[in-house]
mmCIF file as gemmi writes it, N, C-alpha and C atoms, coordinates in Angstrom:
data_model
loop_
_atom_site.group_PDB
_atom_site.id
_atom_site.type_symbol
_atom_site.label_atom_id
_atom_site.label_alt_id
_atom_site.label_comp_id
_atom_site.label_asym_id
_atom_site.label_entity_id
_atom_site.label_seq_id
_atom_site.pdbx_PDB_ins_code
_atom_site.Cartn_x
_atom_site.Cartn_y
_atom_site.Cartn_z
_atom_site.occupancy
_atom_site.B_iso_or_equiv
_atom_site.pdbx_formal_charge
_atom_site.auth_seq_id
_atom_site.auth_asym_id
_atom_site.pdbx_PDB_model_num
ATOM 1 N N . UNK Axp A 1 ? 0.852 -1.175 0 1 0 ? 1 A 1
ATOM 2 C CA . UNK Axp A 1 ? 0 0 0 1 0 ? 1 A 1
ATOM 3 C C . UNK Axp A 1 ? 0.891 1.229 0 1 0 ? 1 A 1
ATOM 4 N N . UNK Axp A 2 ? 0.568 2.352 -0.727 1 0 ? 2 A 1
ATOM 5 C CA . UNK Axp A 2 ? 0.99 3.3 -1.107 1 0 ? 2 A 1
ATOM 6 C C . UNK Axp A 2 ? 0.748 4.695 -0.529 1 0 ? 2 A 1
ATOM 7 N N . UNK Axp A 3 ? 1.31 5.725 -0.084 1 0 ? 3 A 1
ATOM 8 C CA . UNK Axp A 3 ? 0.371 6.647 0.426 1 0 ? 3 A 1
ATOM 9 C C . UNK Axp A 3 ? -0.135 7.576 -0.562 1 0 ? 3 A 1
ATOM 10 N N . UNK Axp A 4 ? 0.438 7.966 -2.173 1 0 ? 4 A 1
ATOM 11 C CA . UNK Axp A 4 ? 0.169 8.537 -3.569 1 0 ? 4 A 1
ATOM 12 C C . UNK Axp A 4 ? 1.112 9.415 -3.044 1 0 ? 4 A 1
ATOM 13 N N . UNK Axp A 5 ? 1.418 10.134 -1.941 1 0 ? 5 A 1
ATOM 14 C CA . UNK Axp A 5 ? 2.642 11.413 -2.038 1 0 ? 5 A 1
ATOM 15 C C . UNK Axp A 5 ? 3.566 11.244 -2.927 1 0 ? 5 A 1
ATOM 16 N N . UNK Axp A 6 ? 4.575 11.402 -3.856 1 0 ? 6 A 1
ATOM 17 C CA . UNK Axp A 6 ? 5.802 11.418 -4.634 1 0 ? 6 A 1
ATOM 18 C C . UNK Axp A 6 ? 6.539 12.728 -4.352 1 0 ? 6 A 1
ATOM 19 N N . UNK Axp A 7 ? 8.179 11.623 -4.254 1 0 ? 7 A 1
ATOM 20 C CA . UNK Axp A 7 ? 8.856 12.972 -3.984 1 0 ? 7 A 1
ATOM 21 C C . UNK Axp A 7 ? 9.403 13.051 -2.64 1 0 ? 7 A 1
ATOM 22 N N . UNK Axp A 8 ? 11.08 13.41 -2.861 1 0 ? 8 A 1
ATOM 23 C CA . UNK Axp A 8 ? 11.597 13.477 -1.82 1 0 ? 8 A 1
ATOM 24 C C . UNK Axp A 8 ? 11.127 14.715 -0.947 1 0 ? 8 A 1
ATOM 25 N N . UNK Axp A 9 ? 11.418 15.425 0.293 1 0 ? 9 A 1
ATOM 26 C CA . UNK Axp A 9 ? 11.681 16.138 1.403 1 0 ? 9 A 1
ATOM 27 C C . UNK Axp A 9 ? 13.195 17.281 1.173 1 0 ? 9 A 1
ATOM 28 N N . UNK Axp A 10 ? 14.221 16.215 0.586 1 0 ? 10 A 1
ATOM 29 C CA . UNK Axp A 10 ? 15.195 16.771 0.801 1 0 ? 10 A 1
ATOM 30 C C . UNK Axp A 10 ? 15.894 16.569 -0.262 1 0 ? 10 A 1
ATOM 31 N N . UNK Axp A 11 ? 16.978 16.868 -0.538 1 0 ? 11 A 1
ATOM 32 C CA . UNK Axp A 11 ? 18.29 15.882 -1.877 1 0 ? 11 A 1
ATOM 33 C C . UNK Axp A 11 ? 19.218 15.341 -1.131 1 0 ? 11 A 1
ATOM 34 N N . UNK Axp A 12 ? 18.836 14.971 0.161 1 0 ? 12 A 1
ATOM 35 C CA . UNK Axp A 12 ? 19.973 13.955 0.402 1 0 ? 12 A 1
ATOM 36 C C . UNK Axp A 12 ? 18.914 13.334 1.564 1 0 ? 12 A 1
ATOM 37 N N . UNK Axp A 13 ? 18.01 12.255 1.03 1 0 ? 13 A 1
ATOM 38 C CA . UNK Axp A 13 ? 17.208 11.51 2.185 1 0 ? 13 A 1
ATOM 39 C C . UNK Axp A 13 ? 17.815 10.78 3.029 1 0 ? 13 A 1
ATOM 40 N N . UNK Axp A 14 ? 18.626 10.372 2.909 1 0 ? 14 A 1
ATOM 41 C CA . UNK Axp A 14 ? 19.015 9.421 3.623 1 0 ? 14 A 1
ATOM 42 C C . UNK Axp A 14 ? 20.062 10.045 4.847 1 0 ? 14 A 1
ATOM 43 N N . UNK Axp A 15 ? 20.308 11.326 4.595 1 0 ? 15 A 1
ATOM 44 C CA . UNK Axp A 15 ? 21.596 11.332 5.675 1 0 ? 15 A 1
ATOM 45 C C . UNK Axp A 15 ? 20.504 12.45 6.651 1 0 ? 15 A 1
ATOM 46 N N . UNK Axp A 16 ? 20.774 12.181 8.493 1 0 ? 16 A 1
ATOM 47 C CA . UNK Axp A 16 ? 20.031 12.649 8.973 1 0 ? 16 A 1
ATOM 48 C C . UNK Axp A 16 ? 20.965 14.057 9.401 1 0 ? 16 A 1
ATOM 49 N N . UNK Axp A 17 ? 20.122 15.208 9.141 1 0 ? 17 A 1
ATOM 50 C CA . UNK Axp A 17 ? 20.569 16.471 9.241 1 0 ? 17 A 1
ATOM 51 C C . UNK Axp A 17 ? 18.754 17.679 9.706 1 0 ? 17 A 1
ATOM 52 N N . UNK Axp A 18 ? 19.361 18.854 9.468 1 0 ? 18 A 1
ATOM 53 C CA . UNK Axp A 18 ? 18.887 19.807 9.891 1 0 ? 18 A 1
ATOM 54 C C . UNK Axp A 18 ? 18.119 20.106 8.738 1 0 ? 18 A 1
ATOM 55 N N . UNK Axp A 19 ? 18.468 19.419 7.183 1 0 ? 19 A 1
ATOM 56 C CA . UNK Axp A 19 ? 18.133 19.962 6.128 1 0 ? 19 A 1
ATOM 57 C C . UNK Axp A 19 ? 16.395 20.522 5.771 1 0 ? 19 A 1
ATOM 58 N N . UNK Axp A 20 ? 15.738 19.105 6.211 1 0 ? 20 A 1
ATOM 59 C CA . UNK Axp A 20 ? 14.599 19.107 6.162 1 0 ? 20 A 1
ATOM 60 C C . UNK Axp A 20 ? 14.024 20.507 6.396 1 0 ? 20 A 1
ATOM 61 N N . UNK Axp A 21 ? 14.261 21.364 7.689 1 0 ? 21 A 1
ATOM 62 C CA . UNK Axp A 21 ? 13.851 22.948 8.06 1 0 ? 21 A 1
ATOM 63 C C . UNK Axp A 21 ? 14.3 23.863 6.996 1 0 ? 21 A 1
ATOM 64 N N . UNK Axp A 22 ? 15.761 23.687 6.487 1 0 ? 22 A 1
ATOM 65 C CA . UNK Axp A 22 ? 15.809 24.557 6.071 1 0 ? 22 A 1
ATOM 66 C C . UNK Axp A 22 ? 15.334 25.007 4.972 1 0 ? 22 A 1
ATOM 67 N N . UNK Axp A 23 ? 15.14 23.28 3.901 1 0 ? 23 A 1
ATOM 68 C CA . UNK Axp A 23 ? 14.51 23.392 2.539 1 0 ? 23 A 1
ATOM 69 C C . UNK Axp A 23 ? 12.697 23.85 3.179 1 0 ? 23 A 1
ATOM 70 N N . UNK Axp A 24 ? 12.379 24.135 3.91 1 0 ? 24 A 1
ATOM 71 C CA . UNK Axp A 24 ? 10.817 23.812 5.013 1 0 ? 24 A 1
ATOM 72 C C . UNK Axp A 24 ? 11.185 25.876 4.769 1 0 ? 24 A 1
ATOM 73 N N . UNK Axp A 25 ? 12.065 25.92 4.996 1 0 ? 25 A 1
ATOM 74 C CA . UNK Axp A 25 ? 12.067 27.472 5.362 1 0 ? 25 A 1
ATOM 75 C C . UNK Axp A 25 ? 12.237 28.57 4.061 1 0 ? 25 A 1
ATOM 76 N N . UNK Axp A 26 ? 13.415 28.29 3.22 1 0 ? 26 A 1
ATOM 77 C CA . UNK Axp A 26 ? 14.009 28.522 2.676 1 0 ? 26 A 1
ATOM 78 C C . UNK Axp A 26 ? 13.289 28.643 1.35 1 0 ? 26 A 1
ATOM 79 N N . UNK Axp A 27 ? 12.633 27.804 0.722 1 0 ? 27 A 1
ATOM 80 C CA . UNK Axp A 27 ? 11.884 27.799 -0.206 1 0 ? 27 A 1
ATOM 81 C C . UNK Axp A 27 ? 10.563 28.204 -0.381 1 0 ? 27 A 1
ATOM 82 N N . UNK Axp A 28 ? 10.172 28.47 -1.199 1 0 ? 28 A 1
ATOM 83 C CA . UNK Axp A 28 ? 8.732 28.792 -1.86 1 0 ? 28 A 1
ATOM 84 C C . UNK Axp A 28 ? 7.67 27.652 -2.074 1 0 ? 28 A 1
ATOM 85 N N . UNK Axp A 29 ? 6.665 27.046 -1.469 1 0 ? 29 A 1
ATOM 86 C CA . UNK Axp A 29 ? 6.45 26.21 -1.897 1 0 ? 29 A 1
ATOM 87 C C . UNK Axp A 29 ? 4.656 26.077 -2.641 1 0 ? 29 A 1
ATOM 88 N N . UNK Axp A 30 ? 4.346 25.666 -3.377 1 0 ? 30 A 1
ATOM 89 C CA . UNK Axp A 30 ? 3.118 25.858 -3.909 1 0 ? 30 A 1
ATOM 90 C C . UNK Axp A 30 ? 2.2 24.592 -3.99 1 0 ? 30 A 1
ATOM 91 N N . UNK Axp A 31 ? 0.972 24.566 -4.045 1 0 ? 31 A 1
ATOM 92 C CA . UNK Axp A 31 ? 0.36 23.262 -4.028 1 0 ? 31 A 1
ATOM 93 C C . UNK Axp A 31 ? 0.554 22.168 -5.211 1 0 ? 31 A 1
ATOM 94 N N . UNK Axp A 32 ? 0.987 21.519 -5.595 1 0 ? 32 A 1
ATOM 95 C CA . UNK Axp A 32 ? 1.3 20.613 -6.78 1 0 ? 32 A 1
ATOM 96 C C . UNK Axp A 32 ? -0.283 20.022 -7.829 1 0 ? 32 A 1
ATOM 97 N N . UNK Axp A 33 ? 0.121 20.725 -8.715 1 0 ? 33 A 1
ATOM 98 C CA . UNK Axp A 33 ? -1.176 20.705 -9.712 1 0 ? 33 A 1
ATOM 99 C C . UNK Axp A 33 ? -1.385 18.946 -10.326 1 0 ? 33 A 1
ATOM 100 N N . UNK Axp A 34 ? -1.909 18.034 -9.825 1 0 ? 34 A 1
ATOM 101 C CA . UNK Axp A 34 ? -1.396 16.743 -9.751 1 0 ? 34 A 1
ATOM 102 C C . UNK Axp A 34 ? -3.159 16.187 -9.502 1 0 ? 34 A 1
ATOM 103 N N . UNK Axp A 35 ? -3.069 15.282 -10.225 1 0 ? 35 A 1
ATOM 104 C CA . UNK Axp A 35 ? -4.18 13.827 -9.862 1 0 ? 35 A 1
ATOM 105 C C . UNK Axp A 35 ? -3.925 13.373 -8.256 1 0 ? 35 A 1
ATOM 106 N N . UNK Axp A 36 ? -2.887 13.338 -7.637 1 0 ? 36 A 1
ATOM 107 C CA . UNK Axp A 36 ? -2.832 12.69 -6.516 1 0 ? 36 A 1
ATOM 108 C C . UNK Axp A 36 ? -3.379 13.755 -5.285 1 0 ? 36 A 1
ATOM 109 N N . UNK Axp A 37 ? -3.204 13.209 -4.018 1 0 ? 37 A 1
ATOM 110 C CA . UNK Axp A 37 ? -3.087 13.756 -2.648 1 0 ? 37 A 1
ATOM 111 C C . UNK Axp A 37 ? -2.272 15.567 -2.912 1 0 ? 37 A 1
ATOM 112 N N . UNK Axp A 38 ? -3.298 16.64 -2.254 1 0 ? 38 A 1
ATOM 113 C CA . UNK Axp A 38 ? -2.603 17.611 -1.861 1 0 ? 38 A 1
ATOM 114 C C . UNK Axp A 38 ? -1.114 17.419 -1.103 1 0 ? 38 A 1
ATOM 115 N N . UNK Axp A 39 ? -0.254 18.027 -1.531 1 0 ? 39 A 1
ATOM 116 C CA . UNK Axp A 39 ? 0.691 18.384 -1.454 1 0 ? 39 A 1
ATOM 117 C C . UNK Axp A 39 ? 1.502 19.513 -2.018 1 0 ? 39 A 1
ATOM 118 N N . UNK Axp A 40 ? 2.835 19.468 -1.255 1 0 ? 40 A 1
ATOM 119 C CA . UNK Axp A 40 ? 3.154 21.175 -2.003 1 0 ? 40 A 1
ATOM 120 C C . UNK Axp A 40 ? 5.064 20.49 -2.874 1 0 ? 40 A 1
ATOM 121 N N . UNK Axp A 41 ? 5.318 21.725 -3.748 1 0 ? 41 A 1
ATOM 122 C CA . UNK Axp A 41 ? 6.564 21.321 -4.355 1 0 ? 41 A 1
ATOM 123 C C . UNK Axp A 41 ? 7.246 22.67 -4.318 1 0 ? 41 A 1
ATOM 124 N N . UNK Axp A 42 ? 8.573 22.71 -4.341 1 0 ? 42 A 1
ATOM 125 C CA . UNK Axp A 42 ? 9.16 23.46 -4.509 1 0 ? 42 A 1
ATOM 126 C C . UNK Axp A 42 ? 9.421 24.279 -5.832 1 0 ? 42 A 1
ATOM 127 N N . UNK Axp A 43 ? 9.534 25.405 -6.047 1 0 ? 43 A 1
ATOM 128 C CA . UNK Axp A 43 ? 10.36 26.373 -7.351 1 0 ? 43 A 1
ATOM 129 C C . UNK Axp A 43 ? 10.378 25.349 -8.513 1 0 ? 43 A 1
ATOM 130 N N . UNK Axp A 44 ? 11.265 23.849 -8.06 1 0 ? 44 A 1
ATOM 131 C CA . UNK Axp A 44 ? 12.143 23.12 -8.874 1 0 ? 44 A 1
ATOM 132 C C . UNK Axp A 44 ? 11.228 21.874 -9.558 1 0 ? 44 A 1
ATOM 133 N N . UNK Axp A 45 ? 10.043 21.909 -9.053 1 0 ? 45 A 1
ATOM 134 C CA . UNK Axp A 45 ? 9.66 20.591 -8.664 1 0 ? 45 A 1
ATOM 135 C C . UNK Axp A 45 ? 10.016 19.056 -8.375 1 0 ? 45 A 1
ATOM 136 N N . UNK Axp A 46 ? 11.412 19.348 -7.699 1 0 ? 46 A 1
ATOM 137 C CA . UNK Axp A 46 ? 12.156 18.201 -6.943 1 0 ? 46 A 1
ATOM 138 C C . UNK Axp A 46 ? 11.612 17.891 -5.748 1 0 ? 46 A 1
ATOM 139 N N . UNK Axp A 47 ? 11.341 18.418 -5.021 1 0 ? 47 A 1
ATOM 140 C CA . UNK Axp A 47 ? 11.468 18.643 -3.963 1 0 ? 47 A 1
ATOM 141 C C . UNK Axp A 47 ? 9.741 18.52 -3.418 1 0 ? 47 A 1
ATOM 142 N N . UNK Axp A 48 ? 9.284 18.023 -2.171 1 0 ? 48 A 1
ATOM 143 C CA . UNK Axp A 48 ? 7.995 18.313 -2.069 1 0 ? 48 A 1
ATOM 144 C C . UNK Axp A 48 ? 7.792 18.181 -0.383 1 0 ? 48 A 1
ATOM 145 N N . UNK Axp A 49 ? 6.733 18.804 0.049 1 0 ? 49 A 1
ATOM 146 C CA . UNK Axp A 49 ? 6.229 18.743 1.665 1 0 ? 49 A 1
ATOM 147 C C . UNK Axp A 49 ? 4.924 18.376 1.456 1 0 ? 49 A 1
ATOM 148 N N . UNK Axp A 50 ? 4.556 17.342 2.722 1 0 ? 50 A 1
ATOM 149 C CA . UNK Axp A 50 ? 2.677 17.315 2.672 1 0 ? 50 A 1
ATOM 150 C C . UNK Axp A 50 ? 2.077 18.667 3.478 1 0 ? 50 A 1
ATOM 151 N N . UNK Axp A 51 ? 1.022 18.706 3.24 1 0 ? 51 A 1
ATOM 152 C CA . UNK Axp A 51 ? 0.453 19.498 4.387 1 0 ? 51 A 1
ATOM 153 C C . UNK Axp A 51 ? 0.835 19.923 5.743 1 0 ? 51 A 1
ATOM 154 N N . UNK Axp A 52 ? 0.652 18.511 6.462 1 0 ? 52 A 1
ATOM 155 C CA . UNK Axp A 52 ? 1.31 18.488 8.067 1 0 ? 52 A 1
ATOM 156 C C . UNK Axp A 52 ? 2.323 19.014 7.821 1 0 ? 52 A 1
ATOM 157 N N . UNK Axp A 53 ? 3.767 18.943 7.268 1 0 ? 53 A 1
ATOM 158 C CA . UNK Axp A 53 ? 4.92 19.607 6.82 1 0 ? 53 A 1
ATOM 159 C C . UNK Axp A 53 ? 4.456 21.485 7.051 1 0 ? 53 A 1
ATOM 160 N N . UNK Axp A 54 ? 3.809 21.683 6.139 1 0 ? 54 A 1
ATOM 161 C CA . UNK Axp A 54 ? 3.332 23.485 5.759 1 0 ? 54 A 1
ATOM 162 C C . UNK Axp A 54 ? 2.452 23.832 7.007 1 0 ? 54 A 1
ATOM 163 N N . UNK Axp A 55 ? 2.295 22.705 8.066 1 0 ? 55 A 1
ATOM 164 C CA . UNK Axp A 55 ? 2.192 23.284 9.098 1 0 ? 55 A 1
ATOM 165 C C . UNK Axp A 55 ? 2.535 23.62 10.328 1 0 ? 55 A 1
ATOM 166 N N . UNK Axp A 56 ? 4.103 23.149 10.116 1 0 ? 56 A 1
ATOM 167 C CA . UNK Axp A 56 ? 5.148 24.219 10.928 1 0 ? 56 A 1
ATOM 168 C C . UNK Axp A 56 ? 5.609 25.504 10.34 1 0 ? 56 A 1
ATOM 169 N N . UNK Axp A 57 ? 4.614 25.833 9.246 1 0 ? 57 A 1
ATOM 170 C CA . UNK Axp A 57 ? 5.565 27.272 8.617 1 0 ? 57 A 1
ATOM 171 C C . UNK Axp A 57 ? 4.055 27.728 8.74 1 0 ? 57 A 1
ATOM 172 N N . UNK Axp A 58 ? 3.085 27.253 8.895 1 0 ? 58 A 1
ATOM 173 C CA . UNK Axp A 58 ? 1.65 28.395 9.271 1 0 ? 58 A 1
ATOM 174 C C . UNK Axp A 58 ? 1.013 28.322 10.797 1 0 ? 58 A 1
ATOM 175 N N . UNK Axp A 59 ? 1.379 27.215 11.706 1 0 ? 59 A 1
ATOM 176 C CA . UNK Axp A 59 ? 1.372 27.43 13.047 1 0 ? 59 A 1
ATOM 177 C C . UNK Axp A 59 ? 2.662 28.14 13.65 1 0 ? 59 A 1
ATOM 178 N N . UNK Axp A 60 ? 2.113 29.011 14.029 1 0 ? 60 A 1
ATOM 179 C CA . UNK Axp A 60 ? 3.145 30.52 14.802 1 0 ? 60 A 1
ATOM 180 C C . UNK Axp A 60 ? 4.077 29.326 16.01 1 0 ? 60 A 1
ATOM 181 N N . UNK Axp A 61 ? 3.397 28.452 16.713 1 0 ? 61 A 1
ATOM 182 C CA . UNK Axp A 61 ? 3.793 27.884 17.766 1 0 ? 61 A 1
ATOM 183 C C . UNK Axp A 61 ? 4.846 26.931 17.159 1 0 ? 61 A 1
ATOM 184 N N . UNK Axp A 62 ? 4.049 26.222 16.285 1 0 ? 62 A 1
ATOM 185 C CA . UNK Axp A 62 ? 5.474 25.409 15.389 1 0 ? 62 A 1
ATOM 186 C C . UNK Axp A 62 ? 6.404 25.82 14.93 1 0 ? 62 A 1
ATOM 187 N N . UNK Axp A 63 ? 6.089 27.399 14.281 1 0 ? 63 A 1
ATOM 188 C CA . UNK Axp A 63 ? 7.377 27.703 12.91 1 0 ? 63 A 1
ATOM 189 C C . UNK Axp A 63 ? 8.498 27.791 13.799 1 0 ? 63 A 1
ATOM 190 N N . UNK Axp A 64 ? 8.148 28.55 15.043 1 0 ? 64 A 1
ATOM 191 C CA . UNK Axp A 64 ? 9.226 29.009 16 1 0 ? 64 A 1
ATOM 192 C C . UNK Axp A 64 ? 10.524 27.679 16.35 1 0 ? 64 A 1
ATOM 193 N N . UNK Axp A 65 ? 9.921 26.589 16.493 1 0 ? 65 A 1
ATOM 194 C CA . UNK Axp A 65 ? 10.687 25.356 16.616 1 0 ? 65 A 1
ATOM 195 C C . UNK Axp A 65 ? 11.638 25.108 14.759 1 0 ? 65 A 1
ATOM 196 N N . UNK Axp A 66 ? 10.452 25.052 13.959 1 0 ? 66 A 1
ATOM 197 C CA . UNK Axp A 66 ? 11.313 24.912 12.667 1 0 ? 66 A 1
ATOM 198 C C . UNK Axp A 66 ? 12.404 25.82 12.582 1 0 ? 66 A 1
ATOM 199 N N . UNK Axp A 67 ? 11.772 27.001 12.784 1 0 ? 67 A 1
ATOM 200 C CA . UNK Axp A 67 ? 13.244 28.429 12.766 1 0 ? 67 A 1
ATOM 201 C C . UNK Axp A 67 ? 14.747 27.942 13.279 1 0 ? 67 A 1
ATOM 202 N N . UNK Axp A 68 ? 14.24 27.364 14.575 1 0 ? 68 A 1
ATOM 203 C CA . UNK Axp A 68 ? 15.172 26.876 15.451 1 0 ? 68 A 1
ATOM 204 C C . UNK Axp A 68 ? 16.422 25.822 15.316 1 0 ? 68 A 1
ATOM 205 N N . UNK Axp A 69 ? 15.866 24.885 14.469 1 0 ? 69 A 1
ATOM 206 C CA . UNK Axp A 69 ? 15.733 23.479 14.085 1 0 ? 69 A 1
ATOM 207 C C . UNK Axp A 69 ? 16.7 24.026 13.149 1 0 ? 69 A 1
ATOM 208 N N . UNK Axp A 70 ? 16.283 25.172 11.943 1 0 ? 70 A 1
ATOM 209 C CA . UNK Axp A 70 ? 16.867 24.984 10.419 1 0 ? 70 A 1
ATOM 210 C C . UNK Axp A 70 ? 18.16 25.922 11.006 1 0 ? 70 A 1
ATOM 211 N N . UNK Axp A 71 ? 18.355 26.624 12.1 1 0 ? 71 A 1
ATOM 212 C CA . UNK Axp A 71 ? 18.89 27.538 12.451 1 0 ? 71 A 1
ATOM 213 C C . UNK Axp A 71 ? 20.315 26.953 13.262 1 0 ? 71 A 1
ATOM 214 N N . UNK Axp A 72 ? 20.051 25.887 14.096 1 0 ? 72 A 1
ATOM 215 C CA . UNK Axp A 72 ? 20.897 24.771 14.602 1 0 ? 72 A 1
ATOM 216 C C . UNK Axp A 72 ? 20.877 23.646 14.781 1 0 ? 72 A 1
ATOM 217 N N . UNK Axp A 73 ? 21.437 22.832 13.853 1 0 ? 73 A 1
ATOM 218 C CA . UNK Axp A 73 ? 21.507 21.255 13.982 1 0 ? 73 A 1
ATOM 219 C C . UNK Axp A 73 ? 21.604 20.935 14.871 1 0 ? 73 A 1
ATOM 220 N N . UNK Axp A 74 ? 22.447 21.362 15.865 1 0 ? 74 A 1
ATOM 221 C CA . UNK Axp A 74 ? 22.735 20.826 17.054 1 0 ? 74 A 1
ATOM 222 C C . UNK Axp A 74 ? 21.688 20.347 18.086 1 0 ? 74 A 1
ATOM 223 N N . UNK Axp A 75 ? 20.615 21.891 18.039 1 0 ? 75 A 1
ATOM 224 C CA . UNK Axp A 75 ? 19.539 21.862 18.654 1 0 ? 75 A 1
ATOM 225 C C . UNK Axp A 75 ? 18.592 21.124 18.52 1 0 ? 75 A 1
ATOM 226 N N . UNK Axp A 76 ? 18.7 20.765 16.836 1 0 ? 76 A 1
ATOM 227 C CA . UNK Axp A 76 ? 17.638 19.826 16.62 1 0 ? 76 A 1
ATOM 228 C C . UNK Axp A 76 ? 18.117 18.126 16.838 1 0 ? 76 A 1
ATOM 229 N N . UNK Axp A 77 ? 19.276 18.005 17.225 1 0 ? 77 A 1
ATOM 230 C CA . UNK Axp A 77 ? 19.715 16.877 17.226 1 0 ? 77 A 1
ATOM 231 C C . UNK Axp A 77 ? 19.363 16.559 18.75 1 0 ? 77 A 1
ATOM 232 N N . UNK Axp A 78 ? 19.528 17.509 19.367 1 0 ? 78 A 1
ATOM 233 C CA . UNK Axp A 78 ? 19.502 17.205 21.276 1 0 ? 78 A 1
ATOM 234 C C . UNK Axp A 78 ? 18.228 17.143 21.316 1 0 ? 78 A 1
ATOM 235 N N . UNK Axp A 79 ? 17.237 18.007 20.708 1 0 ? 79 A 1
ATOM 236 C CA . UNK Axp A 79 ? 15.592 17.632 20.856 1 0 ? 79 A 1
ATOM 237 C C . UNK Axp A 79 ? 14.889 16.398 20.056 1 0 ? 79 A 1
ATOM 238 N N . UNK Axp A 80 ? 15.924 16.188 18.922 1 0 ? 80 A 1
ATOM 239 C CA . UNK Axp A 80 ? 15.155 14.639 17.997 1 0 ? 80 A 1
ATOM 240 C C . UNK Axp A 80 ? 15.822 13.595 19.222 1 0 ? 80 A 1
ATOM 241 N N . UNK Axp A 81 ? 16.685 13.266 20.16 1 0 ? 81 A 1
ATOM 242 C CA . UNK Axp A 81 ? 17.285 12.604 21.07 1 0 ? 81 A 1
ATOM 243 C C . UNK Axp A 81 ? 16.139 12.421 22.34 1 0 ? 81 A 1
ATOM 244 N N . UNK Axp A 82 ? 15.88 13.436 22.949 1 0 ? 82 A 1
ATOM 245 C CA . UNK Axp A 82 ? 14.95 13.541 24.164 1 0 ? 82 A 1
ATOM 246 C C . UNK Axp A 82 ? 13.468 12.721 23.774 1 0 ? 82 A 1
């Protein structure tokens, strides 16, 4: 079973980093004009976030953590740990 999303998060999935926020921050992202499941893509259309994703950049309470996150790996490494 499939979930229909396509499409990485990041350009390097596999290695665990901070990246995820920053491509989350950094980019523009728009809803993907597509037969499948809402979702959003980047500028490039490489790149893609679901919903839940676009809602650490439209909950005020979340973005503040993403900011954080794309801002220091470190930080996000000691809080993905706890």
């Amino acid at each position: 079973i499939r979930s229909g999303y396509s499409g990485p998060w990041t350009r390097s999935p596999t290695t665990f980093s901070n990246v995820f926020f920053k491509e989350l921050l950094e980019n523009t992202w728009t809803l993907k004009k597509w037969e499948g499941p809402d979702q959003f893509e980047d500028p490039t259309g490489d790149l893609m976030m679901l919903p839940t994703d676009m809602a650490l950049l439209w909950d005020k309470e979340f973005r503040k953590y993403a900011v954080e996150f794309a801002k220091d790996e470190e930080v996000f490494f000691k809080t993905f740990a706890k």
